[in-house]
C-alpha positions in Angstrom: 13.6 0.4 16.1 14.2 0.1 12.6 14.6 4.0 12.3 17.4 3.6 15.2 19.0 0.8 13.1 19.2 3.3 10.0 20.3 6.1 12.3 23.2 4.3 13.5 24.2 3.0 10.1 24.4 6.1 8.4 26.4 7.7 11.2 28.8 4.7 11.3 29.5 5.1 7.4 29.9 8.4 7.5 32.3 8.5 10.8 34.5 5.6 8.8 34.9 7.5 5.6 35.7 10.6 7.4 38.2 8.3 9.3 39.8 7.3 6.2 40.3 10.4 4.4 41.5 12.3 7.5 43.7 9.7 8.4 42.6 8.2 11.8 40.4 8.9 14.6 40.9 11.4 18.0 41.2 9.5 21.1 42.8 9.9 24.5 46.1 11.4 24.8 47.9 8.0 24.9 46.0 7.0 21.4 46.6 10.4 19.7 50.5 9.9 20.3 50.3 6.0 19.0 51.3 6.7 15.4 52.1 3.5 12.5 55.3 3.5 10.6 52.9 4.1 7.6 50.8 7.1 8.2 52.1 10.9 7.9 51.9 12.7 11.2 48.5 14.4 11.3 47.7 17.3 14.3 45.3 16.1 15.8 42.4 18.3 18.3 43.0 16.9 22.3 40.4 15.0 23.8 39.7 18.3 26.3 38.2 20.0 23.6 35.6 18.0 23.1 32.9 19.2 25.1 29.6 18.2 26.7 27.7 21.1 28.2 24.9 20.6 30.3 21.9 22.6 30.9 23.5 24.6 33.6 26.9 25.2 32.3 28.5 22.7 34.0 31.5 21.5 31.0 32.6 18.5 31.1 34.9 16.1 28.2 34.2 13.4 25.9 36.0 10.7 28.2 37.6 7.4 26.3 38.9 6.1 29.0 37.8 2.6 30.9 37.2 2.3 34.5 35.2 0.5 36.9 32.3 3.0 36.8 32.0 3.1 32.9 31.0 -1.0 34.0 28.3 0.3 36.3 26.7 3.0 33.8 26.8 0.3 31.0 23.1 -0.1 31.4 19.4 0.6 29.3 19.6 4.2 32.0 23.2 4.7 31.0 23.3 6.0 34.7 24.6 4.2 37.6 21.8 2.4 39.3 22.5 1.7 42.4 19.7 1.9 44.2 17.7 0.5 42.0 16.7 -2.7 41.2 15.3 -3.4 37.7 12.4 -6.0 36.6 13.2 -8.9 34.2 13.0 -7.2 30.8 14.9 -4.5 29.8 13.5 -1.2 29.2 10.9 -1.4 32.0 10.3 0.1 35.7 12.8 0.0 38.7 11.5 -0.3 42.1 13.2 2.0 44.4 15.6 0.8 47.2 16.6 4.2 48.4 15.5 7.9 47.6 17.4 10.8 47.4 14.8 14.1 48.3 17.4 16.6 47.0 17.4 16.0 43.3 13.3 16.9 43.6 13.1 21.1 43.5 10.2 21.5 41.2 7.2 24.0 42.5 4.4 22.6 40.4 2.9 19.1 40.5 4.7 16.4 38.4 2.3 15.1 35.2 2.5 11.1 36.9 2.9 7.4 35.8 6.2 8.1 37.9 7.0 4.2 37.2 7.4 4.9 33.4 9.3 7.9 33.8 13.0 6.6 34.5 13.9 6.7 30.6 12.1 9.5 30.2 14.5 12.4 29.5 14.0 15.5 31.0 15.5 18.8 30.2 18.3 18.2 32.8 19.0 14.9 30.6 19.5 16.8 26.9 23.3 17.9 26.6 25.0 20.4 24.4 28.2 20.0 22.3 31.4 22.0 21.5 33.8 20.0 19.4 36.7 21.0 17.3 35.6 18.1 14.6 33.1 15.8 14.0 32.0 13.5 17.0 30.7 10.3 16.6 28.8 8.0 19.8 27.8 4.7 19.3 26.0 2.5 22.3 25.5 -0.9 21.8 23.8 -3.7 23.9 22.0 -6.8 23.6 18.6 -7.5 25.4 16.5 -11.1 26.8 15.1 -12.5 23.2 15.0 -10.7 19.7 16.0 -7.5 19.9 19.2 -5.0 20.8 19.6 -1.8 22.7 21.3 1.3 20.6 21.7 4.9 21.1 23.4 6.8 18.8 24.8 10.7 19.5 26.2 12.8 16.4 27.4 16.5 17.3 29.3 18.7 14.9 30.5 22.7 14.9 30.2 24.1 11.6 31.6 27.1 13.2 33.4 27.6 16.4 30.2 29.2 17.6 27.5 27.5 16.9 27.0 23.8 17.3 24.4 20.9 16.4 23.7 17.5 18.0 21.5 14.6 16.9 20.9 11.7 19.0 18.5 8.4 18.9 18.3 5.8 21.6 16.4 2.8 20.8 15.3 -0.4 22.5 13.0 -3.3 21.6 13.4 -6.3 23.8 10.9 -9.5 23.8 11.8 -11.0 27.7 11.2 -14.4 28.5 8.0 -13.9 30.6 4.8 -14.1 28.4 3.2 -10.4 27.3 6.6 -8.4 28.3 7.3 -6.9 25.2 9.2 -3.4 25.2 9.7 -1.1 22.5 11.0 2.6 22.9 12.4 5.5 21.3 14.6 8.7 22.5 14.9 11.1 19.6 16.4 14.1 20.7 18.6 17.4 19.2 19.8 20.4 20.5 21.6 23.4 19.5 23.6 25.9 20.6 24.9 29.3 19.9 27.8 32.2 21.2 27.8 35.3 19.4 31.6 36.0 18.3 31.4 39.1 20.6 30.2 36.3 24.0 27.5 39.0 24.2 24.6 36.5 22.7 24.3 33.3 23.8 21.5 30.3 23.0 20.8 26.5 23.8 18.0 25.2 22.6 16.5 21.2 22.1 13.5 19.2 20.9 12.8 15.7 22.4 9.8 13.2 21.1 9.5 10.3 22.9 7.7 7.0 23.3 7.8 4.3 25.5 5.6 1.2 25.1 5.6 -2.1 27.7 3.5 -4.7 27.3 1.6 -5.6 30.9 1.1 -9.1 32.2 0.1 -8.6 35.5 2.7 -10.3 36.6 2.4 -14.5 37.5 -0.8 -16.1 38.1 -1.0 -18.1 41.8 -0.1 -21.1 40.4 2.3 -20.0 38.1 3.8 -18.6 41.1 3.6 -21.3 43.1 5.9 -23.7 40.8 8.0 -20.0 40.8 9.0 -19.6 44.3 9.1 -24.2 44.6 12.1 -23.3 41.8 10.6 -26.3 39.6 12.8 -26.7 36.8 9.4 -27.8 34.5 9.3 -23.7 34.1 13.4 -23.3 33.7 11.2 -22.2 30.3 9.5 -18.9 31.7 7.1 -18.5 28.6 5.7 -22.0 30.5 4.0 -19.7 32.8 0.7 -18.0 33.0 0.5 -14.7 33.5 -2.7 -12.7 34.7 -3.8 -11.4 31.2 -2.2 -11.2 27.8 -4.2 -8.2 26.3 -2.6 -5.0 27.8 -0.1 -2.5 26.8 0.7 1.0 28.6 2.6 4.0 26.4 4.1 7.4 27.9 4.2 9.9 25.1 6.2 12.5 25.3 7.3 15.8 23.1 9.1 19.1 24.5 11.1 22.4 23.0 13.4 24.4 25.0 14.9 27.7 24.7 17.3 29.5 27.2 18.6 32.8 25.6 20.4 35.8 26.7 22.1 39.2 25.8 25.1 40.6 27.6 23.6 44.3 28.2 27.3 45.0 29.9 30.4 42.8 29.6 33.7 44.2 31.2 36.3 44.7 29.0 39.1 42.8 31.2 39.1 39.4 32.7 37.1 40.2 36.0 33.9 38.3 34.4 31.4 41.3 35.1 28.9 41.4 32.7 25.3 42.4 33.0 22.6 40.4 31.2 19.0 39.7 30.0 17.5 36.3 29.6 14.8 34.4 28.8 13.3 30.6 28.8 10.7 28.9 27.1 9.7 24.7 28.1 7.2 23.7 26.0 6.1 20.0 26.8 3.2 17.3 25.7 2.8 14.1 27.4 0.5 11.5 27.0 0.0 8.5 29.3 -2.0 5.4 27.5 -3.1 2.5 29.1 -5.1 -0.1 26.9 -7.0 -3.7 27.3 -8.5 -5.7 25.0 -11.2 -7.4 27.7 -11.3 -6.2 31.4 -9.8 -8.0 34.1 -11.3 -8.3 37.9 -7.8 -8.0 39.3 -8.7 -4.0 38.9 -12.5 -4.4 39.7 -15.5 -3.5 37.8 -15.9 -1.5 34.4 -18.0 0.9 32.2 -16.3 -1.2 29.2 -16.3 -5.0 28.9 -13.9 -4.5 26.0 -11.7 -2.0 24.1 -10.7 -0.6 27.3 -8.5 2.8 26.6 -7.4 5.5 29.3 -5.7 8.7 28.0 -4.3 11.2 30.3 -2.7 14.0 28.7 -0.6 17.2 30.1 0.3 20.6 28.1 2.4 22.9 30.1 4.2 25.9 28.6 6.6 27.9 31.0 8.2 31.5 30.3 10.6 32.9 32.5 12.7 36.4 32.0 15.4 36.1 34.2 18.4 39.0 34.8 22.2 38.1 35.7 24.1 40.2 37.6 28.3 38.7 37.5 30.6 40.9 39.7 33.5 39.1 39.5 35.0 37.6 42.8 31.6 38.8 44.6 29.7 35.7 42.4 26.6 36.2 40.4 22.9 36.9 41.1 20.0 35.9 38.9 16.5 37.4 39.3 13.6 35.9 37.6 9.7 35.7 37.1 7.9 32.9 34.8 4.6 32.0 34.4 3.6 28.6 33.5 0.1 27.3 31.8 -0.9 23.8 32.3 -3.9 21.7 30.8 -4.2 18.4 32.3 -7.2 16.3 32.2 -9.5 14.1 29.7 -12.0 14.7 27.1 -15.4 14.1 29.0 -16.7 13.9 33.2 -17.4 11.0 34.7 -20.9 10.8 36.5 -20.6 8.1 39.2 -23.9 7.5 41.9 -22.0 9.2 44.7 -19.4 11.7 43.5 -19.1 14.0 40.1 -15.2 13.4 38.2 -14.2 16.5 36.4 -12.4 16.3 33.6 -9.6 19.2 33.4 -7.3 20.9 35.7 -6.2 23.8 33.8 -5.0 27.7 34.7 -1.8 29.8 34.8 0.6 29.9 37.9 2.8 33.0 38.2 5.9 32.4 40.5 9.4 34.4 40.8 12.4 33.5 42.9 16.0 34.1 42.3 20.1 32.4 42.7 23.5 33.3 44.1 26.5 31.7 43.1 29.7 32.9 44.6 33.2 32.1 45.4 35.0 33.5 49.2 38.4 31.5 48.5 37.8 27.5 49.1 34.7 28.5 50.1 31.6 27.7 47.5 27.9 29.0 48.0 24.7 28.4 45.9 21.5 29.7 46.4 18.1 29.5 44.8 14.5 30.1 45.6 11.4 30.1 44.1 7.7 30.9 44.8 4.0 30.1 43.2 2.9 34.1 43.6 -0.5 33.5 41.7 -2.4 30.8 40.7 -4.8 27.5 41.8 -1.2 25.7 43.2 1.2 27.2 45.8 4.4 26.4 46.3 7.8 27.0 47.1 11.9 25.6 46.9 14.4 27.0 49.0 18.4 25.3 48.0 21.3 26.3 49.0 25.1 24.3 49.4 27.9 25.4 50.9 31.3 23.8 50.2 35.1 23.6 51.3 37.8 22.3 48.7 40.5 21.8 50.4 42.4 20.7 47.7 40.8 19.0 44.5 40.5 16.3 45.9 39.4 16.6 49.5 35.6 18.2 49.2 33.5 18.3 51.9 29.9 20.0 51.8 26.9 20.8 53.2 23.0 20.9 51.5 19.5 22.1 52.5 16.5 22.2 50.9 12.8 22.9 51.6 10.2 22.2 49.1 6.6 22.7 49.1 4.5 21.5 46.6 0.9 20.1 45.6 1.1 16.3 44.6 1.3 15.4 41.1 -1.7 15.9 39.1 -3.0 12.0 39.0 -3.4 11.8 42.8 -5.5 15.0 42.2 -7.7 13.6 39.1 -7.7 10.3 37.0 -10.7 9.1 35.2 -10.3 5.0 33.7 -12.8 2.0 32.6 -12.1 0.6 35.7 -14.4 2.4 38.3 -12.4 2.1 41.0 -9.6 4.5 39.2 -11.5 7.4 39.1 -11.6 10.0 42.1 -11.0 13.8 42.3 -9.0 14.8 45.0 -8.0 18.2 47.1 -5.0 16.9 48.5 -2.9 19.5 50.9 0.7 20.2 49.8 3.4 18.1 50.6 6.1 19.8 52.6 9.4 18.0 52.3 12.9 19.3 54.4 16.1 17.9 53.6 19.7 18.3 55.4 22.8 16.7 54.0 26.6 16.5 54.2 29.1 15.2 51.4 32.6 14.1 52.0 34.6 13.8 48.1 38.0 12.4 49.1 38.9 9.2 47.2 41.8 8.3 49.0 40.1 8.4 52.1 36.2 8.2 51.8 33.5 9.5 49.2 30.4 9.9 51.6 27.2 11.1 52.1 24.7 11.7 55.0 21.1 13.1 54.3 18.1 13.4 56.8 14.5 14.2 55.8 11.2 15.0 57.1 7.6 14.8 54.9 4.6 15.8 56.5 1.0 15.1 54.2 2.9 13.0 51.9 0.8 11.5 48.9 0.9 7.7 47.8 -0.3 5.1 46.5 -2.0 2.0 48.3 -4.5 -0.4 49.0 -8.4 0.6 50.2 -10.5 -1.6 52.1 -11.6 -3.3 49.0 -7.9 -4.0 47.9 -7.7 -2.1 45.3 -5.0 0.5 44.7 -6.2 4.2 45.5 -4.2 7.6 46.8 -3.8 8.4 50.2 -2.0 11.4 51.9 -0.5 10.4 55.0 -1.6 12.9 58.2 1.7 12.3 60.3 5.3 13.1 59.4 7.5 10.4 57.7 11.6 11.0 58.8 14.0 9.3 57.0 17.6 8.9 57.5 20.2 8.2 54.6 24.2 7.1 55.2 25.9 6.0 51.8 30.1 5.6 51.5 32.1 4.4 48.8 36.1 3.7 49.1 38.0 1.6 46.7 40.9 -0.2 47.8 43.7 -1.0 45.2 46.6 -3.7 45.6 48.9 -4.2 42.6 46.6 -5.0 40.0 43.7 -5.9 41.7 40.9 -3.7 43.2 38.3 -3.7 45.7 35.4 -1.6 45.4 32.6 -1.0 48.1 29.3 0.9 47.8 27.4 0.6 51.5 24.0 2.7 52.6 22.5 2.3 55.1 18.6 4.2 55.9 16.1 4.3 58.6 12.8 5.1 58.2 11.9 6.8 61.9 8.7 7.9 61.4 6.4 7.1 59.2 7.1 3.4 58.4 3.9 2.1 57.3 3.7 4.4 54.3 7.3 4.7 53.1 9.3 1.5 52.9 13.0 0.5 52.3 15.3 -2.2 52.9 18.1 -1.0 55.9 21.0 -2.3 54.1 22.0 -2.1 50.5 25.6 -2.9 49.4 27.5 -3.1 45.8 31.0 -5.1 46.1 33.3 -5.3 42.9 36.4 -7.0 43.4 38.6 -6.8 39.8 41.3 -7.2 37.8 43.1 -4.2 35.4 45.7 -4.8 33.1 47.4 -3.9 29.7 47.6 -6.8 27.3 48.9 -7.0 24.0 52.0 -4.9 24.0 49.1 -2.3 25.6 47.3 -2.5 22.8 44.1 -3.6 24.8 43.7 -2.1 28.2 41.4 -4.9 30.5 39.3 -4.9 33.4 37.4 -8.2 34.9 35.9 -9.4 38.0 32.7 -9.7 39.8 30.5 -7.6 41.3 28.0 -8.7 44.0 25.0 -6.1 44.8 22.8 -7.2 48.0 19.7 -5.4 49.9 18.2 -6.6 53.3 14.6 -8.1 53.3 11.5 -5.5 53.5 7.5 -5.1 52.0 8.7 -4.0 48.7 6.0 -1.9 46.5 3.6 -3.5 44.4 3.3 -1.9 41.2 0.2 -1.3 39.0 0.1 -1.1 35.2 -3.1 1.3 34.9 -1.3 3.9 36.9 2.1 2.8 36.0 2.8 3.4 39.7 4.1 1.8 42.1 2.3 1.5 45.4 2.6 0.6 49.2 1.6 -2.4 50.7 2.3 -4.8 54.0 0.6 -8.1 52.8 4.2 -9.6 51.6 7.2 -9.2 53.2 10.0 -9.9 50.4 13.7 -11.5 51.6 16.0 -9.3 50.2 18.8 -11.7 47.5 22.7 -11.3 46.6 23.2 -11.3 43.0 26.7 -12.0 41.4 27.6 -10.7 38.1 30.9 -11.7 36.2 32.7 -9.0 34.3 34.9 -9.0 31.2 35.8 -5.2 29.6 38.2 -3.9 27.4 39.4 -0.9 25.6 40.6 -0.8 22.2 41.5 2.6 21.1 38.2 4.6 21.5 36.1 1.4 21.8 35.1 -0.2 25.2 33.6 -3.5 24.8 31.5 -4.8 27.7 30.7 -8.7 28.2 29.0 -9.8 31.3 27.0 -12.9 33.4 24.4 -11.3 35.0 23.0 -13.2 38.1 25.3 -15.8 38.1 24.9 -17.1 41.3 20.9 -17.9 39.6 23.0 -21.1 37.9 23.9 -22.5 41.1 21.2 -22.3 43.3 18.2 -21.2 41.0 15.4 -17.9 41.0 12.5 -17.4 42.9 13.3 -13.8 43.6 11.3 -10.6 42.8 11.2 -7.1 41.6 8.0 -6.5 43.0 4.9 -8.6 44.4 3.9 -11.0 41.3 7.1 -9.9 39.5 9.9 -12.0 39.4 13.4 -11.0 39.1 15.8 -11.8 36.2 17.4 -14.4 35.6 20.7 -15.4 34.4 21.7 -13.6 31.6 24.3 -12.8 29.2 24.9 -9.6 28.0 27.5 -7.7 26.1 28.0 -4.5 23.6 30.1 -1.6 23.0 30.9 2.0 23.4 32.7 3.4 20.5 33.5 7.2 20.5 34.6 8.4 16.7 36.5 11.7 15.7 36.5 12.7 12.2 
């Protein structure tokens, strides 16, 4: 944390002499206009040209603007959440309402501790910059007791063709339930490269990463008696017990990636042909820890009384040569091959009486597949496959979309996708202390089909309708015994998804509705959700202050139906199925108060207000209660140099 702190401190002092000397700062179009009587007119670089790449190309622009949806990304994810609700200290695992099955393409088993792995940034989450000057980010937001939330992003050409990034996101956050300490750190940078002929061109990144909560358990019985009765005697949360004090879990993480490639042809005019070679290197380390100081029955017996330490670890390293074929108006087709080593496992076996644990899963998958991107008038079409040809794991993903603009902003789309793949490697092998988590397991893949269809028309409806099938899915649940163990389900599980959003506007005020609606068909009793989740935010916009300060304030009200929510379990960091509680699904009210100054956005808000009226006995998951009310606020603040 401290390291964050002195991150964002130099970057600030820098940014605010460079502000000085150059004269001011870059913001939208309306603030690069807004001159005093006092300062010389300086040319100033338009907000469009300061870019933000992603892995795939897709370009987007640094964006000072303030709307309702800046409110709803304005969180520890820095994502909109919907969907997801969080537990009561910042910085630690969401339990899933809803699921989205298209967003999951990989052909090789994830590394696990899934729970722990929504701040984890992946490749897709590392962006690229382009910018005409320097560029400045600065997120700031408070947490539940001693500590603050920070990320800080510093990009800078120093050339128009190549370009560095630096970025740290820190968090360290106390909470108000005993043991539920979180401390964690996003260091990434990137860099990226065009040759001045566009023939060569490079992105590359390095991320370390570590993410440390502190496990309770969650309440005791009594504690959670005096929880659900709402007695005020524990308005105090520290007031009550918690199952142990003496355990912390830590996902590690470290990866370097390359994409490269070399324009072997490039047409001459402005048809886009070109011809080119490429290649990809994704070198990753992770490391899942869970420690105790003294065993606990809640997980069973032990080899180890005390000291209790599991270690997972994964080393993958994938290589992939890829060629690009661009024919102009006929679109683009890649072809590619990679081959990927992986090394997962633990340093010794584990001898039990009836079964032998291994203590390594390790060998080389070759796969190859290819994409198609093209462009037949309004008409859109992606394509991309690929396919395990060698190696111990098989499996394939099949994408492709097909879309119809209209106009810009009537969209409407259709999305398929089959994926087969084994299940991550911790439903395949985990060794612990705890006897009952260790097993060695020979799981058949999972095969998961998904259909969809997208509607983008704001003025009318932004909608989506997906339906999916899963036959031998893996998960998590409870043996005979009680204790949580994998399980891969023989029968199908079928799941419908229907989501809309429309916002309505009336002079100054606006109403905006998020509503989904899901059905699990088939499949029920190993793959809950709640029917009905919905996100109302009913505000106010306005310029104050001769427009000086642009406003937005309201409340927001986010509801799901009641359901058996997943338990979740800290030696895994998991989350697992269960049907012993049925949870009532809870309204929550936030109040709002944002504002733009310049570049800056400042964010205040109530969260859970409706907790002071009528109390909170709510939960996250079973043994987890929910948060209660809160009050938060912090700042985006974009700087130009």
């Amino acid at each position: 944390m401290k390291q964050a702190i002195i991150f964002c401190f130099l970057f600030f002092t820098v940014t605010a002499f460079g502000q000085r000397r150059l004269g001011g700062s870059v913001g939208n179009r309306e603030d690069a206009n807004r001159q005093t009587s006092t300062q010389p007119d300086i040319e100033k670089a338009p907000i469009e040209l300061y870019k933000i790449i992603s892995v795939k190309n897709d370009t987007t622009h640094v964006d000072t603007t303030l709307n309702i949806y800046k409110d709803y990304r304005f969180n520890y994810l820095r994502k909109d959440n919907f969907g997801l609700l969080p537990f009561s200290n910042v910085g630690r695992t969401y339990n899933r309402l809803s699921y989205n099955f298209f967003t999951e393409q990989n052909v090789l088993p994830e590394f696990g501790a899934r729970a722990r792995h929504f701040n984890f940034m992946e490749v897709e989450d590392v962006f690229y910059y382009s910018v005409p000057t320097p560029l400045t980010e600065l997120f700031f937001k408070t947490v539940f007791e001693q500590g603050q939330l920070v990320d800080a992003l510093f990009a800078i050409n120093t050339s128009p063709n190549l370009n560095l990034s630096i970025a740290y996101k820190g968090l360290r956050s106390l909470g108000r339930y005993q043991h539920l300490l979180t401390s964690t750190g996003n260091f990434r940078t990137s860099v990226s490269y065009n040759s001045p002929n566009t023939r060569y061109n490079l992105k590359t990144h390095f991320v370390s990463q570590d993410l440390l909560n502190e496990e309770n358990g969650g309440l005791t019985p009594n504690s959670l008696e005096q929880y659900i009765a709402k007695n005020p005697e524990f308005d105090d949360r520290a007031r009550l017990d918690v199952n142990f004090e003496d355990a912390q879990s830590t996902l590690f993480g470290k990866r370097f990636y390359l994409d490269h490639n070399y324009k072997l042809f490039q047409g001459e005019d402005a048809s886009g042909r070109n011809f080119a070679v490429g290649h990809k290197l994704n070198h990753t380390y992770k490391k899942y820890q869970f420690q105790q100081a003294a065993a606990n029955e809640i997980f069973g017996p032990s080899f180890e009384q005390t000291s209790l330490r599991d270690e997972t670890r994964l080393t993958s390293t994938y290589n992939e040569i890829y060629l690009s074929f661009a024919a102009g108006a006929f679109g683009t087709v890649v072809a590619k091959g990679g081959v990927t080593h992986y090394d997962y496992g633990y340093n010794s076996v584990v001898n039990l009486e009836d079964k032998f644990i291994i203590n390594r899963l390790q060998g080389d998958i070759v796969s190859a597949g290819g994409s198609y991107t093209g462009r037949l008038g309004a008409f859109n079409f992606e394509a991309d496959g690929m396919l395990n040809v060698l190696g111990d794991f098989n499996g394939y993903n099949l994408h492709s979309r097909l879309s119809y603009a209209y106009s810009p902003d009537f969209i409407v789309a259709a999305t398929a996708n089959l994926n087969d793949r084994t299940a991550d490697y911790n439903y395949l092998l985990n060794q612990s202390d705890y006897i009952n988590y260790n097993w060695q397991n020979n799981f058949s893949n999972e095969s998961r089909q998904s259909l969809g269809f997208e509607l983008f028309a704001p003025a009318l409806l932004n909608g989506s309708v997906e339906f999916s099938t899963i036959n031998d899915m893996a998960y998590f649940g409870l043996n005979a015994e009680g204790y949580v163990a994998p399980f891969q389900h023989s029968g199908q599980v079928s799941y419908l998804r229907v989501q809309g959003q429309r916002e309505f506007t009336l002079g100054k005020f606006s109403l905006n509705n998020t509503l989904l609606y899901q059905k699990v068909l088939d499949g029920e009793q190993v793959f809950k959700v709640p029917d009905f989740i919905t996100r109302n935010t009913l505000y106010y916009s306005d310029h104050w202050f001769r427009r000086a300060l642009f406003l937005q304030t309201g409340f927001t009200l986010n509801y799901f139906t009641s359901y058996a929510m997943n338990g979740y379990d800290p030696v895994l960091a998991e989350f697992y199925v269960q049907d012993e509680i049925e949870m009532d699904g809870f309204p929550t009210v936030d109040f709002f108060f944002n504002g733009k100054i310049r570049q800056a956005r400042v964010f205040f808000k109530l969260e859970h207000l409706n907790a002071l009226l009528d109390g909170n006995n709510n939960f996250s998951a079973p043994l987890y209660p929910y948060r209660d009310f809160g009050i938060r606020f912090g700042l985006v603040w974009n700087m130009f140099m």
